[in-house]
SESE-431118 format. One line per field, with one value per residue (C-alpha): residue number from 1; residue in three letters; chain; x negated, y, z negated. Coordinates in nm, 3 decimals. Each point is the difference from the previous one (the first is absolute). Layout:
REM residues N
seq	[NUM,...]
type	[Ala,...]
mol	[A,...]
x	[X,...]
y	[Y,...]
z	[Z,...]
//
This chain:
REM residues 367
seq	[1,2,3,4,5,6,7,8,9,10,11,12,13,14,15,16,17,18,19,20,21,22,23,24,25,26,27,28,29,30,31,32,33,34,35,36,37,38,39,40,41,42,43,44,45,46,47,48,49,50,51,52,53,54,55,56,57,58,59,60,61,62,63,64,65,66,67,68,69,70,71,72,73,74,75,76,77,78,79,80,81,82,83,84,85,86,87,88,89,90,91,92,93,94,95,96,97,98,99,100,101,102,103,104,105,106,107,108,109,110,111,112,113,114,115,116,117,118,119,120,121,122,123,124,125,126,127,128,129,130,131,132,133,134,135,136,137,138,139,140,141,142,143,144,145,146,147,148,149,150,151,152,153,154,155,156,157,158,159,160,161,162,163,164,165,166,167,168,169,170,171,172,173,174,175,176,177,178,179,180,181,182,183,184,185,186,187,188,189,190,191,192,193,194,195,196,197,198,199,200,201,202,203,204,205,206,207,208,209,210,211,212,213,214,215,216,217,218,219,220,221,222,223,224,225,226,227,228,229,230,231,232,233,234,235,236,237,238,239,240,241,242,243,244,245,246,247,248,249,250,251,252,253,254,255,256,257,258,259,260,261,262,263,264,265,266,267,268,269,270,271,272,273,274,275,276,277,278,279,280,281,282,283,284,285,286,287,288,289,290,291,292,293,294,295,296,297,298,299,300,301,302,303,304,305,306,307,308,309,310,311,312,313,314,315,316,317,318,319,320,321,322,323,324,325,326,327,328,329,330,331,332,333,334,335,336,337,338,339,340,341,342,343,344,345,346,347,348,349,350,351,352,353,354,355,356,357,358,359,360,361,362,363,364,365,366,367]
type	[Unk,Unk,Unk,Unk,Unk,Unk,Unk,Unk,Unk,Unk,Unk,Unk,Unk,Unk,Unk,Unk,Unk,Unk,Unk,Unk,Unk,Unk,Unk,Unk,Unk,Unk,Unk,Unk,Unk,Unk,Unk,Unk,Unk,Unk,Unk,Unk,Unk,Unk,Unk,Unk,Unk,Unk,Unk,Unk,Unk,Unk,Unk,Unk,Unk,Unk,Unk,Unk,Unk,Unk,Unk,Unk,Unk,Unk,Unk,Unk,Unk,Unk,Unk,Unk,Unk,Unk,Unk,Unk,Unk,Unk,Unk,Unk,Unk,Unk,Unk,Unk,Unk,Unk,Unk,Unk,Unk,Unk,Unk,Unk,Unk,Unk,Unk,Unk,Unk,Unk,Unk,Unk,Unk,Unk,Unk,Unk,Unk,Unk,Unk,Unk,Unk,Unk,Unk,Unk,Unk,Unk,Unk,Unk,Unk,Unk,Unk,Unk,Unk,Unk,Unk,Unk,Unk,Unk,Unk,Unk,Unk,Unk,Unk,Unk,Unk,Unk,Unk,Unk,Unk,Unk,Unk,Unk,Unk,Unk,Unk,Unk,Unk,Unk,Unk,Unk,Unk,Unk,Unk,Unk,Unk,Unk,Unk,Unk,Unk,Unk,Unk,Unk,Unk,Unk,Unk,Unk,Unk,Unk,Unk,Unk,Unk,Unk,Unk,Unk,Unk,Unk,Unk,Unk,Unk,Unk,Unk,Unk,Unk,Unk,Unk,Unk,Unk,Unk,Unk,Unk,Unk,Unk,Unk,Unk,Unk,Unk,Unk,Unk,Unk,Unk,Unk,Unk,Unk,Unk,Unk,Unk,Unk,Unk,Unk,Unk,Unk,Unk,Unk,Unk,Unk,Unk,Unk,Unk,Unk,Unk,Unk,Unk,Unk,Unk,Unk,Unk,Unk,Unk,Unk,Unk,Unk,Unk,Unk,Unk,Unk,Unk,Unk,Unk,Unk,Unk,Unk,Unk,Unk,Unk,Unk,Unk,Unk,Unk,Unk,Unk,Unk,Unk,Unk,Unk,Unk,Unk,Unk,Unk,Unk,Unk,Unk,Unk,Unk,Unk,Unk,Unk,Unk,Unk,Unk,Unk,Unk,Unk,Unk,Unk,Unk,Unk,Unk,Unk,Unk,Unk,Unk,Unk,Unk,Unk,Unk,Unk,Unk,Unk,Unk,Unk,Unk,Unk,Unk,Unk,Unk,Unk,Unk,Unk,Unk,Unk,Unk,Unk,Unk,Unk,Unk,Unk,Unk,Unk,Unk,Unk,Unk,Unk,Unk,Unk,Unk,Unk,Unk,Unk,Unk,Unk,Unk,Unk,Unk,Unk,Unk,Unk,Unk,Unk,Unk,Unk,Unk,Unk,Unk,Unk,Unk,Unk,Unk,Unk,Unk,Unk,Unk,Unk,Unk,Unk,Unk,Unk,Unk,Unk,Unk,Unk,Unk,Unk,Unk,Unk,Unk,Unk,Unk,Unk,Unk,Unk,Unk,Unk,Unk,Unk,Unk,Unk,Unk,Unk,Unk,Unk,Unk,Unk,Unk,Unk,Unk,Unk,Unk]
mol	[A,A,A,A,A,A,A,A,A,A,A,A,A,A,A,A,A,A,A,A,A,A,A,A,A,A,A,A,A,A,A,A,A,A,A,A,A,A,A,A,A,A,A,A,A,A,A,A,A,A,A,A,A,A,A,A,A,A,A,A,A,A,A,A,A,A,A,A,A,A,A,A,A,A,A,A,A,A,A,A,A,A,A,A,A,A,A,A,A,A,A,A,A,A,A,A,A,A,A,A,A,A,A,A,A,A,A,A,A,A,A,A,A,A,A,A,A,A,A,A,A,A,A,A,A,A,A,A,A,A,A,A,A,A,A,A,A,A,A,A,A,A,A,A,A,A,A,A,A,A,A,A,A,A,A,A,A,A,A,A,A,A,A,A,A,A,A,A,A,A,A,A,A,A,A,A,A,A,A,A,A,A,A,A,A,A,A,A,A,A,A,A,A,A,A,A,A,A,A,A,A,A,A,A,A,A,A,A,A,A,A,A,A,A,A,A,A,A,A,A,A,A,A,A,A,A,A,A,A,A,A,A,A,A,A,A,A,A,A,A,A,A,A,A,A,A,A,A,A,A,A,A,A,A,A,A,A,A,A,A,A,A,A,A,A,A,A,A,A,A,A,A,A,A,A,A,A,A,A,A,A,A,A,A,A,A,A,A,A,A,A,A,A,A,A,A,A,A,A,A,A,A,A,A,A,A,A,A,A,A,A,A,A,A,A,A,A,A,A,A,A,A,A,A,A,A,A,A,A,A,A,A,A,A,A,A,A,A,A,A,A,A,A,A,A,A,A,A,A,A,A,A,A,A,A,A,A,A,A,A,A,A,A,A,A,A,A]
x	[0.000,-0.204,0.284,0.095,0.383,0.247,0.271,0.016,0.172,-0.274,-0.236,0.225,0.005,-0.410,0.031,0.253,-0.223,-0.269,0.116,0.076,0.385,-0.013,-0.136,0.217,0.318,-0.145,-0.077,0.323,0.225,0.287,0.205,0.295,0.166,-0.156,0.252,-0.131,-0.383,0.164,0.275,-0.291,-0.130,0.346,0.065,-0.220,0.126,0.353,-0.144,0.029,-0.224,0.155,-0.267,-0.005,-0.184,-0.134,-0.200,-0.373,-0.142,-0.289,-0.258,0.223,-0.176,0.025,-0.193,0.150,-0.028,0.140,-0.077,-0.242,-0.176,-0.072,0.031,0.033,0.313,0.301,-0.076,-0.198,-0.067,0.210,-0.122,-0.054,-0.130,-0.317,-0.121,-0.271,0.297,-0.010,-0.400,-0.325,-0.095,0.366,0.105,-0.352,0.048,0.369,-0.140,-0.278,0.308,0.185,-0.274,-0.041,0.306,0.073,0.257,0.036,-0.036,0.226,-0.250,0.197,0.006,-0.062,-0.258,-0.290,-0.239,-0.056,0.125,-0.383,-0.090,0.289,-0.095,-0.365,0.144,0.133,0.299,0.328,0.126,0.313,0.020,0.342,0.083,0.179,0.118,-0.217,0.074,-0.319,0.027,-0.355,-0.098,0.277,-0.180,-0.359,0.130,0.166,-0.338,-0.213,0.212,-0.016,-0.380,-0.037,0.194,0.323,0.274,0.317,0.136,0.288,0.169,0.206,0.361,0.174,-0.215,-0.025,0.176,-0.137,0.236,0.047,-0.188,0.080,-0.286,-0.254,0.210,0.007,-0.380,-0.082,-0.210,-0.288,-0.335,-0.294,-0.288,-0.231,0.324,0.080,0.165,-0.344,0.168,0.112,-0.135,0.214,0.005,0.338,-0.270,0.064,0.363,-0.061,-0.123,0.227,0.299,0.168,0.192,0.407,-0.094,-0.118,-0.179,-0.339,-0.024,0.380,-0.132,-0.297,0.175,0.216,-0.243,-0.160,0.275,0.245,0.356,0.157,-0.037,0.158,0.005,-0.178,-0.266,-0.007,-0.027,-0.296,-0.168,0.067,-0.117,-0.330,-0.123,-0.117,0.046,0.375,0.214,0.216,0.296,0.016,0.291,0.261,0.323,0.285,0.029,0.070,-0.348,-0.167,0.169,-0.098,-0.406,-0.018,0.149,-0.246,-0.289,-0.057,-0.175,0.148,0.189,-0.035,0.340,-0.068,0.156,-0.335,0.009,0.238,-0.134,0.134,0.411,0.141,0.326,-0.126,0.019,-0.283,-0.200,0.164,0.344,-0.078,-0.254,0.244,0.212,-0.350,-0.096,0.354,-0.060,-0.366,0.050,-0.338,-0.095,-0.230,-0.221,0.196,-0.187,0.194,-0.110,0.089,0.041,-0.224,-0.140,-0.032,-0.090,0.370,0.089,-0.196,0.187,0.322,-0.090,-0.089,0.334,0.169,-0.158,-0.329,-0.324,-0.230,0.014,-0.169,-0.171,-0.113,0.083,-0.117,-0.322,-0.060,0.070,-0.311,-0.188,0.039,-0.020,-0.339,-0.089,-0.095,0.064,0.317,0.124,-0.116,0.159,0.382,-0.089,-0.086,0.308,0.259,-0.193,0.010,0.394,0.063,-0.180,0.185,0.355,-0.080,-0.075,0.315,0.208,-0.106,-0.180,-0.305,-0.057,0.121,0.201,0.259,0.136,0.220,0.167,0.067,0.325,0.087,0.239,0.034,0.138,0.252,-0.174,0.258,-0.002,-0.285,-0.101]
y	[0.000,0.340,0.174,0.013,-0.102,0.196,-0.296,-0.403,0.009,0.118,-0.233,-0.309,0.132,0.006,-0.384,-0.094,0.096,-0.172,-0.338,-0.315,-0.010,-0.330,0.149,0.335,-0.229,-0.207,0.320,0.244,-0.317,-0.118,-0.294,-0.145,0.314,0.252,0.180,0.034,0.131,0.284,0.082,0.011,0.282,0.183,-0.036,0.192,0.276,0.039,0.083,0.352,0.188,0.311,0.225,0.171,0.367,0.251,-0.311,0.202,-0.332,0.145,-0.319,-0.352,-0.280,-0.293,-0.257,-0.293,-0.295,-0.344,-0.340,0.115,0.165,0.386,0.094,0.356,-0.072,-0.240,-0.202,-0.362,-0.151,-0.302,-0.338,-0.070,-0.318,-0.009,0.371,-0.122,-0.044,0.365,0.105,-0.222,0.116,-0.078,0.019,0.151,0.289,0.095,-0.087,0.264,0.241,-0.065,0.046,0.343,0.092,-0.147,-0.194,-0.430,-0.235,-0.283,-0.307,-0.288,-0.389,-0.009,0.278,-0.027,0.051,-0.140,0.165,0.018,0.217,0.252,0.050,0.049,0.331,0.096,0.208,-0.120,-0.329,-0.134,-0.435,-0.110,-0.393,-0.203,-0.347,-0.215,-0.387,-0.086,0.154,-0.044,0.223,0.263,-0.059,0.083,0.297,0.121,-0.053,0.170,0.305,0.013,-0.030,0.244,0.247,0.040,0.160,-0.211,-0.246,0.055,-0.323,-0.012,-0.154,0.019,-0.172,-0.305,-0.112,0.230,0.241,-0.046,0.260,-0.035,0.209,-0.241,-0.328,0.145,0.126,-0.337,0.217,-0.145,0.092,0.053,-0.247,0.276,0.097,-0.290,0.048,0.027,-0.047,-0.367,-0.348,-0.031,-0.378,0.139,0.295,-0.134,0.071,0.363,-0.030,-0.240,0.260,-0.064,0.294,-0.025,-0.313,0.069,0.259,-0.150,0.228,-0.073,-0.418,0.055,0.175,-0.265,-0.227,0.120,0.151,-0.171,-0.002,0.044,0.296,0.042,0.193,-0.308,0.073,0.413,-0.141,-0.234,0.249,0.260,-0.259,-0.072,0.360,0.267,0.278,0.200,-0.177,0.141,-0.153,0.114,-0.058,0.082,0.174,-0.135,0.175,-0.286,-0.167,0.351,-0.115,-0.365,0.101,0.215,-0.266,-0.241,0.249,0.178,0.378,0.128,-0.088,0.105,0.081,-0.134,-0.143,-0.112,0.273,-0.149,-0.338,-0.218,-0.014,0.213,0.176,0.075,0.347,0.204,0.107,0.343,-0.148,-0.243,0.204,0.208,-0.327,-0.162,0.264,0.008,-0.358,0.011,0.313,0.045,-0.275,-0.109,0.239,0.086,0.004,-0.011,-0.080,0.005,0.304,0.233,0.227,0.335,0.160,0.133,-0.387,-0.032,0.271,-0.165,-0.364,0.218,0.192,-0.324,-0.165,-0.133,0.041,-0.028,-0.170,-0.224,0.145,-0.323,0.057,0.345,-0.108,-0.277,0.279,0.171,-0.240,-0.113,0.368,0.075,-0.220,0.110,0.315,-0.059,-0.111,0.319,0.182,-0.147,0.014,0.350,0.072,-0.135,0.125,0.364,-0.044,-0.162,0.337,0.236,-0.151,0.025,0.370,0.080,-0.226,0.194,-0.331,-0.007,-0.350,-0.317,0.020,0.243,-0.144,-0.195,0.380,0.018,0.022,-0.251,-0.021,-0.293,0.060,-0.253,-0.195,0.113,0.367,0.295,0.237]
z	[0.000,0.113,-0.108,-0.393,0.041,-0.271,0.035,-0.084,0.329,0.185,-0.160,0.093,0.389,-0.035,-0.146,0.264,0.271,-0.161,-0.111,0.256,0.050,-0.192,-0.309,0.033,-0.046,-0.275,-0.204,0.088,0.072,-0.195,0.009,0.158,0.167,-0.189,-0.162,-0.382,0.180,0.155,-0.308,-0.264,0.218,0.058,-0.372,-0.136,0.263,-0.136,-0.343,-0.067,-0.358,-0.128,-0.085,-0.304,0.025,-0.259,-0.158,-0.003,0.214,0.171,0.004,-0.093,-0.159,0.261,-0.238,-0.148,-0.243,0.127,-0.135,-0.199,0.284,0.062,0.320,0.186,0.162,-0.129,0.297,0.055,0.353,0.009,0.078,0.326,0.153,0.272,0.016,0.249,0.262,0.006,-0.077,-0.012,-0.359,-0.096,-0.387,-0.068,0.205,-0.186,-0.331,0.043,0.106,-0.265,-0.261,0.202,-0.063,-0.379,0.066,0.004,0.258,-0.056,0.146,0.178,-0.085,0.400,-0.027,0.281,-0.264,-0.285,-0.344,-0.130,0.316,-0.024,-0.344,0.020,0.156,-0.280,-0.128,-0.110,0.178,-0.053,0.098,0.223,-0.103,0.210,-0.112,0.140,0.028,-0.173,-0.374,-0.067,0.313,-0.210,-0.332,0.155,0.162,-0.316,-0.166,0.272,-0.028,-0.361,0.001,0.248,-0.146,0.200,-0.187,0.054,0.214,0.205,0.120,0.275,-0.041,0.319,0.238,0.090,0.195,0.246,0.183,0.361,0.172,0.341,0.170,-0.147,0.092,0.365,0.035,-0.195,-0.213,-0.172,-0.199,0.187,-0.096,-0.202,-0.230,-0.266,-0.357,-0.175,-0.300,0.006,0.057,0.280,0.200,0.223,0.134,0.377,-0.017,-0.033,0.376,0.182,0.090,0.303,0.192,-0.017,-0.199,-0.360,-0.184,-0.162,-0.244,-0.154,0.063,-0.236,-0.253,-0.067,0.045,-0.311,-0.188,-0.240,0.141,-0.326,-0.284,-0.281,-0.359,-0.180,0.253,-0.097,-0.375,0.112,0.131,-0.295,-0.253,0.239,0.039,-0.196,0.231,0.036,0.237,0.268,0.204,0.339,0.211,-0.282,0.175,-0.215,-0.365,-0.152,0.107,-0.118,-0.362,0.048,0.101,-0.316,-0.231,0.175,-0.080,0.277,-0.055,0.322,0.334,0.364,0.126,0.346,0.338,0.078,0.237,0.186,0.071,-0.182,-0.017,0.245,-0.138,-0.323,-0.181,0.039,-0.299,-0.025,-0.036,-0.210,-0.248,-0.201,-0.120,-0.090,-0.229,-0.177,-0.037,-0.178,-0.173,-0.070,-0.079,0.279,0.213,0.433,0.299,0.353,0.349,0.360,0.230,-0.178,0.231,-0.142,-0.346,-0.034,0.039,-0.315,-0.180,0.094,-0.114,-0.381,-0.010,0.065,-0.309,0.171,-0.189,0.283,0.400,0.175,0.327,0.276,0.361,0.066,-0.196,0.251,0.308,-0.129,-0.076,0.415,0.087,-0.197,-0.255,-0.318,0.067,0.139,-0.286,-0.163,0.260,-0.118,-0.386,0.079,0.138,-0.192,-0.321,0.146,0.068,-0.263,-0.198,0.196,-0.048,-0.390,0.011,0.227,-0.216,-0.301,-0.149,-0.226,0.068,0.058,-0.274,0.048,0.331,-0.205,-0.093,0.382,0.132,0.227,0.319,0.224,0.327,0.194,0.299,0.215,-0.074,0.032,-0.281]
//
């Protein structure tokens, strides 16, 4: 990019024009008939913040404290699988960004390098579990992460089974042979590359392949009584699962779609964040995903009871548009939005969106 962009939307043309059309889909894709990918996006854009005026805001405090972890922005990249789809130096190169910026890197079970690598870069690092067939592959990651410091592990509850993502099945998309999921012993490695166009998608066969078809809340408490670290659930849309994970232990859930990959037809993460928060009451730490694109999108997901996002897509757009600094580029961004919607909102910080006024629009009707 010789030109700083000032948008996430100009970043993900720069990426588009970058990337193979194979891996384009498999990053921006959704599944089935992608309704829920493009309604996380619109959601956010019928929310409507009140500002309140006279407040003597001149410089807002962006900075926040999640999980345990400071960070200059209530904002964490979310766990993505395979960032050396998108750049040779992969995970490294974002982790580096991240650590730029102050804010975490959630690191991948299907990262494309390992979890001692990432860290050696330092800064906060945040581990994404998924529930693996083999436990004792789960109990050495949970023990890698602990010894090398990550701050909490976020497993994933609504995948498998795998969504059907129909760009993948029909470009038959599949790993290229110098990106592997560093992370695991893996003996199902060759299914990762045996996609077949209109056929099958290799990626969805190898997840399966190594992921256990069935998930349940004596598997949260197995994993709360076999780690240390504070435990997230991501993938929690109904309120009464938000009320189940914190009576199971968990320190905070993701309200997430799964960015619209997984079932297609469910609510997006703005419609279903204000019930969640009624439900936990405070009693377990918010973070919401899908469709965040801007800084104001972050000062929505707060005002509707959110204590911080999850940022992945437009992270993987600049990683594929510039690499490290790429990356930068879209933290940069949204963290300069993100400051300017608190000081013309009237908001000291973080904190006060929740004294924000909000105003949903109807789908069918304009402002």
């Amino acid at each position: 990019m010789s030109v700083r962009p000032l948008t996430i939307g100009e970043v993900e043309q720069a990426a588009e024009a970058v990337l193979p059309p194979e891996t384009w889909d498999f990053v921006s894709g959704g599944s089935e008939a992608e309704v829920t990918l493009r309604a996380n996006r619109a959601a956010f854009d019928r929310v409507a913040l009140t500002p309140r005026v006279l407040t003597g805001v001149a410089a807002p405090d962006t900075s926040a404290r999640l999980l345990g972890t400071d960070m200059t922005l209530p904002l964490a990249v979310a766990p993505i699988a395979y960032h050396r789809l998108y750049h040779p130096e992969g995970e490294l190169a974002v982790a580096r960004a991240a650590k730029t910026l102050g804010v975490p890197l959630t690191v991948a079970t299907l990262s494309s390098h390992r979890l001692e690598d990432v860290a050696a870069v330092g800064g906060p690092l945040w581990f994404q579990l998924y529930w693996l067939r083999d436990r004792g592959q789960i109990t050495d990651l949970l023990r890698r992460a602990e010894a090398l410091d990550y701050r909490c592990v976020m497993l994933t509850v609504d995948c498998p089974p795998y969504g059907r993502r129909l760009r993948d099945v029909r470009n038959g998309f599949r790993l290229p042979h110098d990106v592997v999921a560093a992370n695991l012993a893996d003996p199902h490695r060759h299914v990762a590359r045996a996609g077949e166009p209109g056929a099958a998608s290799a990626i969805a066969s190898h997840t399966d392949a190594i992921m256990h078809p069935a998930l349940s809340w004596s598997d949260v408490a197995w994993v709360r009584d076999n780690t240390r670290l504070p435990l997230v659930l991501k993938g929690v849309l109904d309120p009464r699962d938000a009320v189940l994970a914190v009576e199971h232990g968990a320190d905070a859930v993701v309200v997430s779609n799964h960015g619209g990959r997984q079932f297609d037809g469910a609510p997006t993460g703005v419609a279903a964040l204000p019930g969640v928060a009624e439900a936990v009451a405070g009693r377990c730490e918010i973070l919401v995903d899908g469709g965040v694109r801007r800084g104001t999108d972050m000062l929505k997901a707060l005002a509707l009871g959110a204590d911080g996002v999850l940022v992945g897509r437009p992270v993987m757009w600049g990683l594929a548009a510039d690499g490290e600094r790429g990356v930068e580029t879209v933290l940069t961004i949204v963290r300069e939005e993100f400051t300017n919607a608190l000081a013309l909102t009237g908001c000291p910080g973080p904190a006060a969106a929740r004294d924000l006024r909000v105003t949903l629009a109807q789908e069918d009707r304009p402002w």
